[in-house]
C-alpha positions as CSV (number, residue, x, y, z in Angstrom):
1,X,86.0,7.8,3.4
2,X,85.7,9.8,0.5
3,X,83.5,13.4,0.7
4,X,79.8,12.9,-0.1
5,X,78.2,15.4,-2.1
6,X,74.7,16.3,-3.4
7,X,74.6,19.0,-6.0
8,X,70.8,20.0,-6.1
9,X,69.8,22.2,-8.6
10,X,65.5,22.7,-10.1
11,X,66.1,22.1,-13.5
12,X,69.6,20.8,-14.7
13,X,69.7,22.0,-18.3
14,X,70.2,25.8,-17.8
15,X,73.3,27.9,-18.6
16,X,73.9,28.5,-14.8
17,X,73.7,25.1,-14.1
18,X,76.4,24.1,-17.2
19,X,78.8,26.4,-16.1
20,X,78.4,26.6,-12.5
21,X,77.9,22.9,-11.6
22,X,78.2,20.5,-14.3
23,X,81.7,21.2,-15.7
24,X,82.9,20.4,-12.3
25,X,81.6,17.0,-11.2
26,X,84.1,15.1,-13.3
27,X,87.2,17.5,-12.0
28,X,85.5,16.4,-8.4
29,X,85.4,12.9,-9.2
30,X,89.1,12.8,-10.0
31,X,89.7,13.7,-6.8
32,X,87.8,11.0,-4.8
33,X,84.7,13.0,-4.0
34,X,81.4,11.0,-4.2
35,X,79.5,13.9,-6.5
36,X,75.6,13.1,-7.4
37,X,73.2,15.1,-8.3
38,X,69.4,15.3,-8.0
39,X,66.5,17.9,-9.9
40,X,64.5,19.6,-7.8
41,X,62.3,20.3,-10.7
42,X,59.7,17.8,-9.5
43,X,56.4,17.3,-7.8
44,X,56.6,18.7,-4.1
45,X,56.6,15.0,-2.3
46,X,59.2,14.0,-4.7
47,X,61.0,17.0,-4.0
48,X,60.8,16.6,-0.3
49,X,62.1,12.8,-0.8
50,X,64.9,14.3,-2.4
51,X,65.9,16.8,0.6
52,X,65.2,13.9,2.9
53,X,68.3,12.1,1.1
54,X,70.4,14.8,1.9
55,X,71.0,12.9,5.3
56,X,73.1,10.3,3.1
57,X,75.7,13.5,2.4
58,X,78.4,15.4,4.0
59,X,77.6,18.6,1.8
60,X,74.6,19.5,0.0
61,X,75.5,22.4,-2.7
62,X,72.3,24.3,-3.6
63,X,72.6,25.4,-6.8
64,X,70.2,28.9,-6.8
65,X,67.1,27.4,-6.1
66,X,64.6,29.3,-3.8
67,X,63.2,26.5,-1.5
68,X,59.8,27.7,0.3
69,X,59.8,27.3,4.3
70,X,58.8,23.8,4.7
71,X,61.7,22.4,1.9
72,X,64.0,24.6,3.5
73,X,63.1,22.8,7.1
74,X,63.5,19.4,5.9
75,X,66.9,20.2,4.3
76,X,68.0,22.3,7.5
77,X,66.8,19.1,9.5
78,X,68.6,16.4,6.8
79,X,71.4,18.5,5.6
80,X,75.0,18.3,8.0
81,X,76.3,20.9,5.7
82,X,74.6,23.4,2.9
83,X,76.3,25.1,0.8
84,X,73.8,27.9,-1.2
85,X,75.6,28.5,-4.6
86,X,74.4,31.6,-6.9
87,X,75.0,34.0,-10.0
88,X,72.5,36.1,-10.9
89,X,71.3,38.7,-8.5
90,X,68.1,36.4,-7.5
91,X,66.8,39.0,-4.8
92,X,65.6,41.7,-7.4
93,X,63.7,41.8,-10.9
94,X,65.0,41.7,-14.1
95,X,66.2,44.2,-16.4
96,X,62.3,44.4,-17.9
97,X,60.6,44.9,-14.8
98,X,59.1,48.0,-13.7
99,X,60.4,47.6,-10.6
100,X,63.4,45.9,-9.6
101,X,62.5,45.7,-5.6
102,X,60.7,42.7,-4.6
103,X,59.9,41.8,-1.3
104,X,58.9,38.4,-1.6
105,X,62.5,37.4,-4.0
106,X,64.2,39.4,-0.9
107,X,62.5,37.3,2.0
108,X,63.1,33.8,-0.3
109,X,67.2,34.7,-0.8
110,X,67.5,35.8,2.8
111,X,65.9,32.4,3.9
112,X,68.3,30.2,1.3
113,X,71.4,32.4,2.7
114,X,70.3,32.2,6.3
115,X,69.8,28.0,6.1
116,X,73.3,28.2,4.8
117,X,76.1,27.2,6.4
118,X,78.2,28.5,3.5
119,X,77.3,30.9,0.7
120,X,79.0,31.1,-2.5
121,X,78.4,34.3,-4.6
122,X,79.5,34.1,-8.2
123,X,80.8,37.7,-7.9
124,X,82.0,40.8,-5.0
125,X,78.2,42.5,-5.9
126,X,76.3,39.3,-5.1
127,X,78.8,38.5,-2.5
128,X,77.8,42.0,-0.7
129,X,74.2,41.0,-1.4
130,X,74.7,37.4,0.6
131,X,76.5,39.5,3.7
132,X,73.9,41.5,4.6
133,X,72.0,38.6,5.9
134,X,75.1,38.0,8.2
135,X,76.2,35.1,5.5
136,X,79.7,33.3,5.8
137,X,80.1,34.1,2.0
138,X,83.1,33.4,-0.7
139,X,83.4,34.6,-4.2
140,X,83.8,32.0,-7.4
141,X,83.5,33.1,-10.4
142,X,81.7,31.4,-12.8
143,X,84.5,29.9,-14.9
144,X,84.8,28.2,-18.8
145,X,86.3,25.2,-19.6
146,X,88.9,25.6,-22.4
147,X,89.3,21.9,-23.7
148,X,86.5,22.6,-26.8
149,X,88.2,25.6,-27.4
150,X,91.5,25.3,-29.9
151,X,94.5,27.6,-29.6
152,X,94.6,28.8,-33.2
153,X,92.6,31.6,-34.3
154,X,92.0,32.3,-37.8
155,X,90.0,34.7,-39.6
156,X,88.2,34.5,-43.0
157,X,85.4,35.9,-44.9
158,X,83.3,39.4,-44.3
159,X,84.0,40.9,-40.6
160,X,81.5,39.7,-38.1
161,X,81.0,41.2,-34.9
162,X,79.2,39.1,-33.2
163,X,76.6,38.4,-29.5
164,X,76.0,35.1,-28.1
165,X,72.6,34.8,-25.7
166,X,69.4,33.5,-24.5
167,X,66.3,35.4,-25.9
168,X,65.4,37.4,-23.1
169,X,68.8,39.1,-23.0
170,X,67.9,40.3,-26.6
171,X,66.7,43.3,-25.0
172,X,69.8,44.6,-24.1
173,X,71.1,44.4,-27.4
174,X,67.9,46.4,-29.0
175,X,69.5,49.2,-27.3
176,X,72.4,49.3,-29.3
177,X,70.7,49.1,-32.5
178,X,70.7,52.7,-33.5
179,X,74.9,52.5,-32.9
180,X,75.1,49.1,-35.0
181,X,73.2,51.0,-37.5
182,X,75.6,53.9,-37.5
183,X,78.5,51.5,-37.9
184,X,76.9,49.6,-40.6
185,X,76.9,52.4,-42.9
186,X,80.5,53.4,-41.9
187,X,81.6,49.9,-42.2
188,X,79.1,48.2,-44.9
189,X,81.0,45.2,-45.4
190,X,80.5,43.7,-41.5
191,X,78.1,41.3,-40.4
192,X,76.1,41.6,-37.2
193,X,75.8,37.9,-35.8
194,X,72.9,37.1,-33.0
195,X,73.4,33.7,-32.0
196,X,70.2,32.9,-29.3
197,X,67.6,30.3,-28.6
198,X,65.4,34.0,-30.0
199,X,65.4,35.9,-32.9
200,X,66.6,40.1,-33.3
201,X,64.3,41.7,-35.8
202,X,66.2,44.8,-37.4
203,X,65.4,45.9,-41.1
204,X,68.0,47.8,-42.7
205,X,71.1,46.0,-40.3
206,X,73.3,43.1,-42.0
207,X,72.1,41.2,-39.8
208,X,72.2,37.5,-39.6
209,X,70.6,35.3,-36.7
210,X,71.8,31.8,-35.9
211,X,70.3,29.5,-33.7
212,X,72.3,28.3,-30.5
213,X,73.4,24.6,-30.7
214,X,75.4,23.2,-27.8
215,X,76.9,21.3,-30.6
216,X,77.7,24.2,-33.0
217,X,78.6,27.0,-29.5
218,X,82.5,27.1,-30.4
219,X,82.1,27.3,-34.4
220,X,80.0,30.2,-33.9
221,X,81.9,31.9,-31.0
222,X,84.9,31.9,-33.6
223,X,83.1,33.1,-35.7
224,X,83.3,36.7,-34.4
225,X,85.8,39.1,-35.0
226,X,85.1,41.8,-32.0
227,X,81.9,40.0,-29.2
228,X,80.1,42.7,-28.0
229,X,78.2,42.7,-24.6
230,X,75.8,45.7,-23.9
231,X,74.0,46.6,-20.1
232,X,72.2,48.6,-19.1
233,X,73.4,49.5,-15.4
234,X,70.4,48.2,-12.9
235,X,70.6,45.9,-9.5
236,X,69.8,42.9,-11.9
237,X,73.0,43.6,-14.7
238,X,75.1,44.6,-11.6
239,X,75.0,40.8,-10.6
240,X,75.9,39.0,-14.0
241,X,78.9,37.4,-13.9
242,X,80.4,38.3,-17.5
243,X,79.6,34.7,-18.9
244,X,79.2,36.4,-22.3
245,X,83.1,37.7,-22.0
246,X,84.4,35.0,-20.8
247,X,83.2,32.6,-23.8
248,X,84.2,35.0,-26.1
249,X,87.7,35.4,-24.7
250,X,88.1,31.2,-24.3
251,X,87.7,31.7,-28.6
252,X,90.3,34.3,-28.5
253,X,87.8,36.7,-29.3
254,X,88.3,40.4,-28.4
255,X,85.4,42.4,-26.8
256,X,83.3,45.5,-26.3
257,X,81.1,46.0,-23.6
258,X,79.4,48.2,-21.1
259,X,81.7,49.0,-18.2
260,X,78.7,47.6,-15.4
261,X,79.2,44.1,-13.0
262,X,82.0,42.0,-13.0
263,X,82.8,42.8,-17.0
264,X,84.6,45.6,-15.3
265,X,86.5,42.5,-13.1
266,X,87.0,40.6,-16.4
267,X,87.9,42.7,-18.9
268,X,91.0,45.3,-19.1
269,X,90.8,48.0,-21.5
270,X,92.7,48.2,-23.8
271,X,94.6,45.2,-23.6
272,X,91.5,42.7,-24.0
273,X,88.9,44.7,-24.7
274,X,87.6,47.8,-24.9
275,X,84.4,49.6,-22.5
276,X,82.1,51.4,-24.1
277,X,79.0,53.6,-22.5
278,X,78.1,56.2,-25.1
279,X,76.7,55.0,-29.1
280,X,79.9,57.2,-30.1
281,X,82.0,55.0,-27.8
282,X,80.4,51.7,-29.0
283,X,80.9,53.4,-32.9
284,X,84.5,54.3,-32.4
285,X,86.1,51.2,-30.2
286,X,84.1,48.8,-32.4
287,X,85.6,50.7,-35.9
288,X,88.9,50.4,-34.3
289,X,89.1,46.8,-34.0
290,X,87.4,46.1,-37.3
291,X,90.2,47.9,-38.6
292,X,93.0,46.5,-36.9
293,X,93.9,42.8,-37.0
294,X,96.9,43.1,-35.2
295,X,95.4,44.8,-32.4
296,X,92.3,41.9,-32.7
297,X,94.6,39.4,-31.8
298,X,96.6,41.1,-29.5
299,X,93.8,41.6,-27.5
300,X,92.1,38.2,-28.3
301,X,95.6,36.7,-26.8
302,X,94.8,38.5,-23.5
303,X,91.5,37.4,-23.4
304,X,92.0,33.9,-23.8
305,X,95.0,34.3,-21.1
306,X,92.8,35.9,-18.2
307,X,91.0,33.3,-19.1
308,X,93.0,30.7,-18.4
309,X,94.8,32.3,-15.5
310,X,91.5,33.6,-13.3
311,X,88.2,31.8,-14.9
312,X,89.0,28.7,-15.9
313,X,87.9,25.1,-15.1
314,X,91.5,24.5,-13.3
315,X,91.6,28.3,-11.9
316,X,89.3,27.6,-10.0
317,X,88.4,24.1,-8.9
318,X,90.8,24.9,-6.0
319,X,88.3,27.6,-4.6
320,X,85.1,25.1,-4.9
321,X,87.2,22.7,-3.3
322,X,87.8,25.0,-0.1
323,X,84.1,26.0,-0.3
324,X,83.5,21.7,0.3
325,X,85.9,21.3,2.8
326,X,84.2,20.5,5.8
């Protein structure tokens, strides 16, 4: 008999959800494994029939959602095997907090890893995370599929460097305003592309903001010339798992960033990118591949082939498959 599995996620529209479940059910399927999936973003008693169908499973994957003490009974008491998926470092605040240490986000993860038979952590920080609560953990990162993406890359028009995001990770860009700035008088011909579900408000910058389309992601991803990804470094950044990079490199696109969380995994300076931690470093590696197109490709090359070697749809499908295995 084929493996049974319920993906359960609260709300199945989100980013983490795209990349870290949905990309894989039809990979799944191929194999012979019975994949559904339920919302948990419902009324409680509709929630609570949902965890009672868990019993109908051999796995139930629990895509990041917190459950409170009485969900997490009836899926402990339904469930023959949970798995307790996650990418963002749930247990602590955001970046705009105050305060990153929360007590009540640290008793909620500890009881989702605990009711876990198996924990998968999208990256080693999260992972580390996960095994303090004495958590059979595995690592797999969160991974891009390549088939929207074409092999050719061409270039036209004004030089863009370019972010791609949701609106509350506009703030980490607003810190690198005053270096944008700096570059844009050094280099006045470039364009400064924000691509978000928000809007960046900077008068003075060429700056252009686009808003995301699911249908119009790829276009706009190759439309950079050099993606940037600034962080802060903070308990929440620490736990992102370089989503940001790892689009940019499926266009072939080459990269700055801030040398915090798994970018430092994804990214190798100087062959696909280039850290930065300083406005003179962001300034001086993002002038040096605005002014090199041999070395943008070079490096775009590299990205795209780390992507398709380590955080890919296929790269990985083997580790989820492992983490289902009963």
């Amino acid at each position: 008999m084929a493996l049974r599995v319920l993906f359960l996620g609260s709300g199945l529209d989100g980013v983490s959800w795209r990349f870290r479940i949905a990309q894989y059910l039809a990979p799944l399927r191929a194999t012979g494994i019975q994949a559904d999936v339920a919302d948990l973003h419902r009324p409680l008693g509709e929630r609570l029939r949902v965890l009672r169908s868990a019993a109908r499973y051999d796995v139930v994957y629990l895509h990041r959602a917190l459950l409170s003490p009485i969900e997490q009974g009836w899926l402990r008491r339904s469930a023959p095997r949970c798995v307790f998926d996650f990418d963002d470092a749930i247990m602590v605040r955001d970046s705009a907090a105050r305060r990153f240490d929360s007590w009540q986000r640290r008793r909620r993860f500890a009881r989702a890893v605990r009711g876990a038979g198996t924990v998968v952590a999208g990256n080693a920080y999260l992972a580390g995370w996960a095994a303090r609560y004495g958590a059979a953990t595995t690592i797999i990162p969160t991974a891009v599929d390549l088939s929207p993406y074409p092999l050719d890359r061409r270039e036209e028009g004004a030089p863009v460097v370019g972010w791609m995001g949701t609106r509350p990770n506009l703030m980490y860009v607003r810190t690198l305003l005053p270096a944008l700035a700096r570059l844009a008088t050094r280099r006045p011909q470039i364009t400064i592309r924000i691509v978000s579900d928000g809007t960046l408000d900077a008068p003075g910058l060429p700056l252009r903001n686009t808003p995301w389309s699911l249908a119009d992601e790829v276009a706009d991803l190759r439309s950079f010339q050099v993606g940037i990804m600034p962080l802060p470094d903070d308990p929440w950044t620490r736990g992102k798992c370089a989503l940001k990079i790892l689009q940019y490199f499926a266009a072939g696109v080459p990269v700055v960033c801030s040398p915090v969380g798994a970018n430092l995994d994804v990214v190798e300076h100087g062959r696909s990118g280039y850290f930065a931690a300083s406005p003179d470093e962001w300034v001086a590696r993002l002038e040096e591949l605005l002014d090199d197109p041999v070395r943008r490709r070079r490096f775009g090359a590299c990205g795209r082939a780390t992507v398709e070697q380590r955080f890919s749809v296929p790269a990985t499908l083997p580790q989820l498959l492992r983490a289902l295995a009963p």
